[in-house]
N, C-alpha and C positions, 0 to 999 in steps of 0.2 A: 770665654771661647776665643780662641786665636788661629791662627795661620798654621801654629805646632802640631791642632786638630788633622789637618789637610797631611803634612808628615808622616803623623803617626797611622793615618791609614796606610802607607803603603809600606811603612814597616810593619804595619800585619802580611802585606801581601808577599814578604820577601821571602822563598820555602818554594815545596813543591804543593805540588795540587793537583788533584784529580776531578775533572768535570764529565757529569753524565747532563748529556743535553737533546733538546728535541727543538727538532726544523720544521715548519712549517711553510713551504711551498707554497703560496697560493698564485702562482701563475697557471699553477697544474694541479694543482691541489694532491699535494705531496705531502705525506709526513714521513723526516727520516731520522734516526737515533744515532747519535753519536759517543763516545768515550773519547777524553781528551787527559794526558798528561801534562801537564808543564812546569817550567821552573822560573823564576823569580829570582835576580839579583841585583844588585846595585852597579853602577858602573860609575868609573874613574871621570874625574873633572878633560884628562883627554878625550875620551867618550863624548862626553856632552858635548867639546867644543865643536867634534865630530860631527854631532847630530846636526847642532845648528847650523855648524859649515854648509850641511848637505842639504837644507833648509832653506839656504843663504839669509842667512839670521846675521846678529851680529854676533861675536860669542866674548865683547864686551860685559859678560853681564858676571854676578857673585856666583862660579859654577859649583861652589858648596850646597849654597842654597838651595838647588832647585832637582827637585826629586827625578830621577835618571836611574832606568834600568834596563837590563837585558833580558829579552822574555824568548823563550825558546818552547817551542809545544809539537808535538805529537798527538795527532787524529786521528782513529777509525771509525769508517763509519758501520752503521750493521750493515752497509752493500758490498764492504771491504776496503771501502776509496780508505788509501791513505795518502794525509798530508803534514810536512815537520816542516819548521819555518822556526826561523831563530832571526830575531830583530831588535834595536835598541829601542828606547823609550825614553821621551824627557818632557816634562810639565813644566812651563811658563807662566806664576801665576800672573795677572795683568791686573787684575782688580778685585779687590775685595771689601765687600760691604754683606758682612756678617748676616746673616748665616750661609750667605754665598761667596765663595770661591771661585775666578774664572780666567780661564785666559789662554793659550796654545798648547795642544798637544801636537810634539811631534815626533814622527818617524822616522828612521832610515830607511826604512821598506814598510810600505803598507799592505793589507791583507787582498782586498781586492787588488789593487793594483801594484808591481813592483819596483814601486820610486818610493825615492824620500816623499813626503807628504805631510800636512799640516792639518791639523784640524783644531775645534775648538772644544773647551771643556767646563764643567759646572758642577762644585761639587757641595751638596749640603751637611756642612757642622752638624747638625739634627739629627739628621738622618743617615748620615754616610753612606752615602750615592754617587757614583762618581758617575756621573752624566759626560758620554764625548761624541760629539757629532761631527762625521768625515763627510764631505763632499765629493765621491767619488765621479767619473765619467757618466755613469748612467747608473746611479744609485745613491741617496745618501742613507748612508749609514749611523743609526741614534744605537749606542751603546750603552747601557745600562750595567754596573758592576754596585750592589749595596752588600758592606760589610757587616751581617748580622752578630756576627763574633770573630773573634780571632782568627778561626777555625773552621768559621763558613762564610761563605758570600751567595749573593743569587745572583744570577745574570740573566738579563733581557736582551736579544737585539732586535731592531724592528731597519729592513733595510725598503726602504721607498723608491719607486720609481723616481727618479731624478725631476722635478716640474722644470716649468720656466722660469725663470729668473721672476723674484720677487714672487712667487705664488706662494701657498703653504703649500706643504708634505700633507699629503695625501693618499696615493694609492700605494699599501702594502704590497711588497711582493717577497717577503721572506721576515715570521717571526720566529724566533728562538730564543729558548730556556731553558736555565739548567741550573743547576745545583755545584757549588763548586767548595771544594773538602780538602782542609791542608794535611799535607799527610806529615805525621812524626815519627821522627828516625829513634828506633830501638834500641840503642847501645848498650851490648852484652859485656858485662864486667867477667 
C-alpha cells in the first residue's frame, strides 16, 4: 500500500458523471432531489501554481506530484433551481501514515462561498473515501466521496451548524446523498 493508492483514485475520478442525489433539510425539514452533471480533468502544473498562489501557498512545491484538477458541474434541482460552477482543485498530501492519507485541500472558488478556500482532507487506502472537511462562515462542511469501482462512487455531505471554536460538530443542518455513475463515450466506427 502506497501514496500511488491516493493517485490512482482520482484517475478513476477523471471522465464525466452523472449524480442523482437527495438533500435533506433539517432546518425546515425539507427533502429536495437533485440531477447533477460533471466533468473531471487534470490541470497543468500552471494551474496548480495558480491554486496555491490564490491560497497564498508556497508553490515551491513538486507541482507533478500533487493531484490537481478542474471540476466543472451542472445542477438541477426537481424545483428547477439551476446551478454550473467550474473550479480548480488541488490536494497537498502532508502526512501519511498508512492507511491514512491527509493534508490540504484546495480551491480557487469554493461552493458555499466564492473565494479561493482551503480545507482539510483524509483519505483511506482500505476503503477509498476521500474524506474533506471545509470550514465555512456559518457551516462546516464534512464531504464524503467512496470509490466503490471505477464506475461508481457514493457520496455523503453532512453540512453542520458552524460551533464555537474548539467544540465538536454537532448540529446537522443539511445531509445529502447520492449515487454517482461515470458515463462512457460510444465511439461509432
Amino acid at each position: 500500500m502506497s501514496i500511488a493508492q491516493f493517485q490512482e483514485f482520482f484517475d478513476h475520478c477523471v471522465g464525466t458523471w452523472t449524480t442523482e442525489r437527495t438533500y435533506h433539510y433539517l432546518t425546515h425539514q425539507e427533502v429536495e432531489r437533485s440531477h447533477t452533471e460533471f466533468i473531471i480533468h487534470p490541470i497543468n502544473s500552471e494551474t496548480k501554481a495558480r491554486v496555491l498562489s490564490d491560497n497564498q501557498r508556497s508553490t515551491e512545491l513538486n507541482l507533478e506530484d500533487l493531484p490537481g484538477y478542474q471540476l466543472a458541474f451542472e445542477t438541477v434541482s426537481e424545483k428547477g433551481d439551476h446551478v454550473c460552477q467550474q473550479l480548480n482543485i488541488l490536494f497537498v498530501p502532508q502526512k501519511v501514515e498508512l492507511p491514512f492519507i491527509e493534508g490540504d485541500y484546495l480551491r480557487d472558488k469554493a461552493y458555499e462561498e466564492a473565494k479561493p478556500m482551503i480545507a482539510h482532507f483524509r483519505y483511506d487506502i482500505r476503503t477509498r473515501e476521500l474524506l474533506m472537511t471545509t470550514q465555512y462562515t456559518r457551516v462546516v462542511s464534512v464531504d464524503s466521496i467512496t470509490l466503490i469501482n471505477p464506475e461508481l462512487r457514493i457520496r455523503k455531505i453532512l453540512n453542520y451548524q458552524r460551533p464555537l471554536e474548539n467544540q465538536p460538530l454537532q448540529t446537522v443542518v443539511l445531509a445529502g446523498f447520492g449515487v454517482e455513475q461515470k458515463q462512457t463515450v460510444n465511439v461509432q466506427q
